[in-house]
Structures are given as C-alpha cells and as structure tokens.
Steps between C-alpha positions, in 0.01 A plus 500: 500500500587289212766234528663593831491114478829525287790271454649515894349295770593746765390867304184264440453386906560880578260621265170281642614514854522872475109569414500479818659866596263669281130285562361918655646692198445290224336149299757316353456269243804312328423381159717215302399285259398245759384685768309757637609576871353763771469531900187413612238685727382308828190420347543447117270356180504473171338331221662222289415208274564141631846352449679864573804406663542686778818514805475692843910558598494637822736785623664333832190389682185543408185405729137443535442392080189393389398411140170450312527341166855350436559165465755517833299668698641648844275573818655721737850356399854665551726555206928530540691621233773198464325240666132520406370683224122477331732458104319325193146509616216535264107649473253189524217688345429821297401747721637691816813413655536626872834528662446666876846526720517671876868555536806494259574599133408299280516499071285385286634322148280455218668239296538405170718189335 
C-alpha cells in the first residue's frame, strides 16, 4: 500500500492498526517517503547496515520481546501501545537484526528522516 499514511491522523491510525485483520491472508507493507511499515512474524530477521533507524509500535500489548543487534535492546520485555512503545531505535552493527515476540501484534517501521 502506498501512502495509506495520508493527511488524517485517524484514516492513518486505522490503516496500521488494521494489518492486523488480515496478518493469515495477506503481507502488508505501507510505503511513504519515510517509512516502510509491516506486521511482524513471532520470530523475525533481517539484514541492515548500522545506523538504520528502526521503531517496534506495538498493537495493544505485546509480550515476551527479545532483540539482537539494536542499540535498545529488549530481553523478554512487554510492549503497550500508548504507554510503552520500542519508537526511534536504531541497528548497532551491519548485519542481522532479530526481533522474536510470543504474544501480541506488533509492526515493524523502517525509518527514514
């Protein structure tokens, strides 16, 4: 999806919240011109280059996280959308980032300024 991001807060809430609904049927990636934005598996990695900023937004609670390779790291932390979230983290080193969660939603945005 490109820009469902757009110009209202609340179209834009409903939009990421929603990936949700459809994690069986579909992948979902939202694309704007500062973000890339998609649900995440339980168990999740990727490759990036140091310095890629990086923001975990959990969808209501989120449980059990554990990070390798960000500069915030989390170790069988909870995430709450609203009171804690894992925003404006970044990749310490080139190489693979891994993200594991064991209950809740939660999205993944790749960030750019």
């Amino acid at each position: 999806m490109v820009w469902a991001t757009g110009r209202r807060a609340d179209h834009t809430i409903t939009n990421l919240t929603s990936i949700v609904s459809y994690r069986n049927q579909l992948k979902i990636v939202i694309h704007d011109d500062h973000s890339k934005i998609y649900l995440l598996p339980q168990k999740f990695q990727k490759w990036y280059p140091a310095k890629t900023n990086i923001s975990l937004i959990p969808i209501g609670i989120v449980k059990g996280i554990t990070t390798k390779n960000l500069l915030y790291p989390l170790n069988d932390e909870s995430l709450t959308m609203g009171y804690r979230t894992g925003s404006s983290n970044a990749v310490v080193e080139d190489g693979l980032v891994t993200i594991l969660h064991d209950v809740g939603d939660l999205l993944l945005m790749e960030c750019v300024d």
